[in-house]
Structures are given as structure tokens and as C-alpha cells.
C-alpha positions as CSV (number, residue, x, y, z in Angstrom):
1,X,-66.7,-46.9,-26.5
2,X,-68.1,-44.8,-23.9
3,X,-67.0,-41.2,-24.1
4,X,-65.0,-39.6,-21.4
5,X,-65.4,-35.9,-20.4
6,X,-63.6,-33.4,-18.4
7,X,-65.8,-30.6,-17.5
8,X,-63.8,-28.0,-15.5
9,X,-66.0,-25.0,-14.0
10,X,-65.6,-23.6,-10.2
11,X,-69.5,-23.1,-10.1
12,X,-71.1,-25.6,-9.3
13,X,-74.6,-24.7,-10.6
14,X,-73.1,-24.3,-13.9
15,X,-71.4,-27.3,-13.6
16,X,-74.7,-29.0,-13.5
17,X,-75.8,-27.4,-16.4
18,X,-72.7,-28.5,-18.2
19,X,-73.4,-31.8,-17.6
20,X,-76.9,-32.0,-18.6
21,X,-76.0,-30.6,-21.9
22,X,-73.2,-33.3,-22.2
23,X,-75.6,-36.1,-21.0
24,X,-78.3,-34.9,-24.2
25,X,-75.6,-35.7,-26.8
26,X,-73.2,-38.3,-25.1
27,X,-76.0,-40.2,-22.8
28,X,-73.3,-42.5,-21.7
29,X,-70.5,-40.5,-21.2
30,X,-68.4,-40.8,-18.3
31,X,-68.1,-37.3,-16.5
32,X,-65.3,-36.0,-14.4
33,X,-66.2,-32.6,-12.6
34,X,-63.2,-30.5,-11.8
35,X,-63.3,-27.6,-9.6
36,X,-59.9,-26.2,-10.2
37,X,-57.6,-26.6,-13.3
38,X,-54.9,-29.0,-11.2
39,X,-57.9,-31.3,-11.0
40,X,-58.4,-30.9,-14.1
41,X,-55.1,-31.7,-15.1
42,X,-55.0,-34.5,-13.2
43,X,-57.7,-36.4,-14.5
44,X,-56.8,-35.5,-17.8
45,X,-53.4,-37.9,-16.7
46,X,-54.9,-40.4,-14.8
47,X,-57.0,-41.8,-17.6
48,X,-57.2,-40.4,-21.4
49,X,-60.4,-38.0,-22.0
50,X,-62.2,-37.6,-24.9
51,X,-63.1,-33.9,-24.4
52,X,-62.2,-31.1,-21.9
53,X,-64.7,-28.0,-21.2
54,X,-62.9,-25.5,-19.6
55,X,-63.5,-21.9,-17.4
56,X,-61.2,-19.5,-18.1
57,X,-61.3,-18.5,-14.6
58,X,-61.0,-20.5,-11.8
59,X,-59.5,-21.0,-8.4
60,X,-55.9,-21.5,-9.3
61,X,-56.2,-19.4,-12.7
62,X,-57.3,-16.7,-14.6
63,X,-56.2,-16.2,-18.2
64,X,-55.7,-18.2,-21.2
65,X,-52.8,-20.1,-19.4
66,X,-54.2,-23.0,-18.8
67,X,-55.8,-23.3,-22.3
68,X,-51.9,-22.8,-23.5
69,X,-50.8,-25.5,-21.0
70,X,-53.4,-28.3,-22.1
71,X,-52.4,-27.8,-25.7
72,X,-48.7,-27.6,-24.7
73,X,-49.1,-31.5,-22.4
74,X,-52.3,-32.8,-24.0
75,X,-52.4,-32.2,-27.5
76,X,-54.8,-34.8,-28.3
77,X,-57.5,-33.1,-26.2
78,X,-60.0,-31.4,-27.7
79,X,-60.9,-28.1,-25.3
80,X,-63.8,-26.3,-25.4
81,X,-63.6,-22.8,-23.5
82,X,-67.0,-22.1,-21.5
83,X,-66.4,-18.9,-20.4
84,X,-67.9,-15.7,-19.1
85,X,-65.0,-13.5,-21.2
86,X,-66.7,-12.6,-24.1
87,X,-65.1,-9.8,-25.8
88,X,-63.9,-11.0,-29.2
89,X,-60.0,-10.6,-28.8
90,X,-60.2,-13.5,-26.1
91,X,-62.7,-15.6,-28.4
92,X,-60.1,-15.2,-30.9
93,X,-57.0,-15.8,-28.9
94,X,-58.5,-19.3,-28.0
95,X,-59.2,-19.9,-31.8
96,X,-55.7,-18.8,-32.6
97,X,-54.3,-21.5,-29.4
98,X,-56.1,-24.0,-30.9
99,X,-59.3,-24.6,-28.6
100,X,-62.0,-26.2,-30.5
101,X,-64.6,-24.2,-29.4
102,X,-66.0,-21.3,-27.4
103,X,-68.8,-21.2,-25.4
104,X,-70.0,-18.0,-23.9
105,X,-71.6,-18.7,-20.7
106,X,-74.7,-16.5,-21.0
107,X,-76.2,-18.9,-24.6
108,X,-78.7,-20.8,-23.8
109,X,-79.3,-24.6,-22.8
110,X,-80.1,-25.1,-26.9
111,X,-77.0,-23.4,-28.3
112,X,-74.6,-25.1,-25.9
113,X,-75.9,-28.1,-27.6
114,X,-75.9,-27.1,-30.6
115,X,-72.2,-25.8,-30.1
116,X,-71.6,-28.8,-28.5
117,X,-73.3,-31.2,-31.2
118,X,-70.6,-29.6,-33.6
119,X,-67.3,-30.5,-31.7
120,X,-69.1,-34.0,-31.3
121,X,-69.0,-34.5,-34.6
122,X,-65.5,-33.4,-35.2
123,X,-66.3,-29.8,-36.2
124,X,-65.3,-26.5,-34.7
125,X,-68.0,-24.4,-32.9
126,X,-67.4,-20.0,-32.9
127,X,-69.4,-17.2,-32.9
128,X,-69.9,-16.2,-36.8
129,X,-69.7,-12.8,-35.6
130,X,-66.4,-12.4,-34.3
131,X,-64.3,-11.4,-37.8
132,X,-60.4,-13.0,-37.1
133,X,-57.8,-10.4,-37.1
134,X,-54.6,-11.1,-39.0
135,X,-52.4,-9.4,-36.5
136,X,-54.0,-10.9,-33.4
137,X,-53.9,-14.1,-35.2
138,X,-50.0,-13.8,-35.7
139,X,-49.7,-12.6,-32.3
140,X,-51.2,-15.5,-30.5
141,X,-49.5,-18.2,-33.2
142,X,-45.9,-16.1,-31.6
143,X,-47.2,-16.8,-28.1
144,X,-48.2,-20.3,-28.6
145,X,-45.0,-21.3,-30.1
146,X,-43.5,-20.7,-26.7
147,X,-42.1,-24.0,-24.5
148,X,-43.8,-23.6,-21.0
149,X,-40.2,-23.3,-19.6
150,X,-40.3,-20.1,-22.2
151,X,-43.4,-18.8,-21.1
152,X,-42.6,-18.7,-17.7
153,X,-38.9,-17.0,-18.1
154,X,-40.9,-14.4,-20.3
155,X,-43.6,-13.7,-17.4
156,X,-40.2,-13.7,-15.2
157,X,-38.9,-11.0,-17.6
158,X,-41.9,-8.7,-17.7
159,X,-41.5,-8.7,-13.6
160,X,-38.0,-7.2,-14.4
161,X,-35.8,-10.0,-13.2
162,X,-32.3,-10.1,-14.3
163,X,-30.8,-13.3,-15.8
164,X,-29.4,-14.3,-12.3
165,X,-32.3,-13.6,-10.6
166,X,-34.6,-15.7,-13.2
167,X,-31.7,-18.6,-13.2
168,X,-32.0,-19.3,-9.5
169,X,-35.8,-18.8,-9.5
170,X,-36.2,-21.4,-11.7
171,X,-32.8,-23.6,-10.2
172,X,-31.3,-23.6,-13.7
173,X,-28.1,-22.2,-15.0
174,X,-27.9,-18.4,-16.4
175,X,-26.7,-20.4,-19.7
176,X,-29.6,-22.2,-19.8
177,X,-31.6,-18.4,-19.3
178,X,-29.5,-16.7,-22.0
179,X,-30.4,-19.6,-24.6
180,X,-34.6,-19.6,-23.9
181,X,-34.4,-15.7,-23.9
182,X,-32.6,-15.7,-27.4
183,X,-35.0,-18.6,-28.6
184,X,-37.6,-16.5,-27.0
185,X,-36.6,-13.4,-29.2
186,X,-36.3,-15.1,-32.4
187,X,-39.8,-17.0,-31.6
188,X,-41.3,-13.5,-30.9
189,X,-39.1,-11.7,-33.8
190,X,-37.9,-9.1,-31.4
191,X,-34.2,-8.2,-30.8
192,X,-34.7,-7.2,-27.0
193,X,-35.8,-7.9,-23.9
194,X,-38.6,-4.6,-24.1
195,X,-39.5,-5.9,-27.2
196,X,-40.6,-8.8,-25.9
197,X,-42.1,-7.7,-23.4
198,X,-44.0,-5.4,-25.6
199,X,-45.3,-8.1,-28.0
200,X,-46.8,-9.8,-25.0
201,X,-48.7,-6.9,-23.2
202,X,-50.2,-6.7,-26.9
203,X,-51.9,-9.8,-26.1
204,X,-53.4,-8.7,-23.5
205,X,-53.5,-11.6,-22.2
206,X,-52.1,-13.0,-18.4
207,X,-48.3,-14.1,-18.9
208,X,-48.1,-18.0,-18.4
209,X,-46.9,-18.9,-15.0
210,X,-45.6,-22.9,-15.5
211,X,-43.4,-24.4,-12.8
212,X,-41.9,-26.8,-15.1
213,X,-38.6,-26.4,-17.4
């Protein structure tokens, strides 16, 4: 069956390089090109994909949100992170969110394929170099356990919003609030909202912005 593939990148002459390393290992693959990740998105739920390559930083995002957002609504993705981010606490937060790859953009035509030749074959492609730390790990796992309705009332949070406030923003009732903030604690393993808030600027990662509850 032919392959289907998803490769989501805002330049387009790294697009095209994309695609010709695709092309050397799937030679019939079908290949969307998506310049922002809603189009990205909604290929992925037009018609099942077989693999998504995505930029960290596009258009409409900049962070590992959208990684956190595919997992969240397309589990059976595989995504691969091609990305121009290389410092090893982002490499390792998209290990730790379960990408299944990442691809720094400045390798070479041969080591995308060869990173690429790996996920094809159902393995996992990261640098060697870049030692996992336990903490980071744990932090990310706390992060990822988050529901998208969650991670957007903890982003809400961090801005300082009151449970009122964050109720109406998101046309829910403060109830509703109270109970994702104290699921939100126990997820994180803090016992307040500065805790919280804490554990997440440790990340240092871009707090998920997700419209939907």
C-alpha cells in the first residue's frame, strides 16, 4: 500500500528537500505539503497518514505545542521533528512527548535518510550524543499527561487569570475550572497554583494554547 506522508515545513526550499529525501526511501509515497500546522492538521483528518515531519516553528506556532497536540488527537501518527532548535533540552523534550525522531535541520541530504531509513523501518532515530536527563524526562512525562483543555487553563494560569476570568474565556463553568486545576495539581504534583506554574517555566518550553475543552 502506498505510503502517505505529511511533511509540514513553512520554507519551501526545505520543503523540497524534504521531499526528495522521502521520495529515495518511499518512491511511491503520496506527499501532502503543509505550510502551517492547521494544514497540517487537517490533512492529517481528511485521510489517515502514515508519517508526519514536522517544524517546530511555523506560521501559526512556535514551540513544542503542536508536537503535544498531534500525540494528544493522532496517536497513531508517527512524528518526526525537523527542526532548526537544536539544543538538547528540546531534542529531549520531543523524545520525552513521544516524537519518533529528530531531525536537526542543518545534517545533511545522507543523514536525513539515514534518520529517515530508521523510522521507516519502525525504529527510533536521535542524536547519540544528547545523554537523557532523569529530571527533564519526568518533567515533560508531567506535561504530557495534561488534556489539551488542561494545557490551555494552565497557559491561562501563568497569564494570571482568576478562575472567573479563565471560566468565561473558555465558556465553561468555574466548577468545571476548579476540577482541571486540581487534576492539574495532582498531574503536576504541586499543591498551588505558583507551583504549577513553576514546574512549567522549568520546561522551558511555550505553554500550549488549545481552543478545545
Amino acid at each position: 500500500m502506498m505510503a502517505r506522508i505529511i511533511i509540514a515545513d513553512d520554507h519551501p526550499l526545505f520543503r523540497g528537500a524534504l521531499c526528495q529525501a522521502v521520495l529515495k526511501l518511499w518512491p511511491k509515497a503520496e506527499l501532502v505539503e503543509a505550510e502551517t500546522v492547521a494544514a497540517a492538521r487537517e490533512a492529517a483528518s481528511t485521510k489517515p497518514a502514515d508519517l508526519l515531519l514536522l517544524d517546530l516553528h511555523m506560521e501559526d506556532s512556535d514551540g513544542l505545542t503542536p508536537l503535544l497536540d498531534f500525540r494528544h488527537d493522532f496517536p497513531a501518527l508517527p512524528v518526526v521533528v525537523v527542526s532548526a532548535s537544536e539544543e538538547s533540552r528540546v531534542v529531549r523534550a520531543c523524545q520525552s512527548l513521544g516524537a519518533s525522531g529528530f531531525i536537526p535541520k542543518s545534517v545533511d541530504l545522507d543523514v536525513m535518510r539515514e534518520a529517515l531509513a530508521h523510522i521507516r523501518d519502525g525504529d527510533v532515530w536521535f542524536d547519540a550524543d544528547v545523554i537523557q536527563n532523569e529530571d527533564d524526562t519526568i518533567l515533560f512525562e508531567k506535561l504530557a499527561s495534561l488534556t489539551p483543555a488542561q494545557r490551555r487553563i494552565l497557559n491561562l494560569v501563568s497569564e494570571g487569570m482568576l478562575n472567573k476570568q479563565i471560566a468565561y474565556q473558555m465558556e465553561i463553568s468555574e466548577a468545571t475550572v476548579k476540577a482541571h486545576i486540581t487534576a492539574i495539581f495532582r498531574k503536576l504534583d504541586v499543591v498551588n497554583r505558583t507551583q504549577a506554574v513553576l514546574v512549567a517555566k522549568q520546561l522551558d518550553v511555550e505553554l500550549p494554547e488549545v481552543k478545545s475543552v
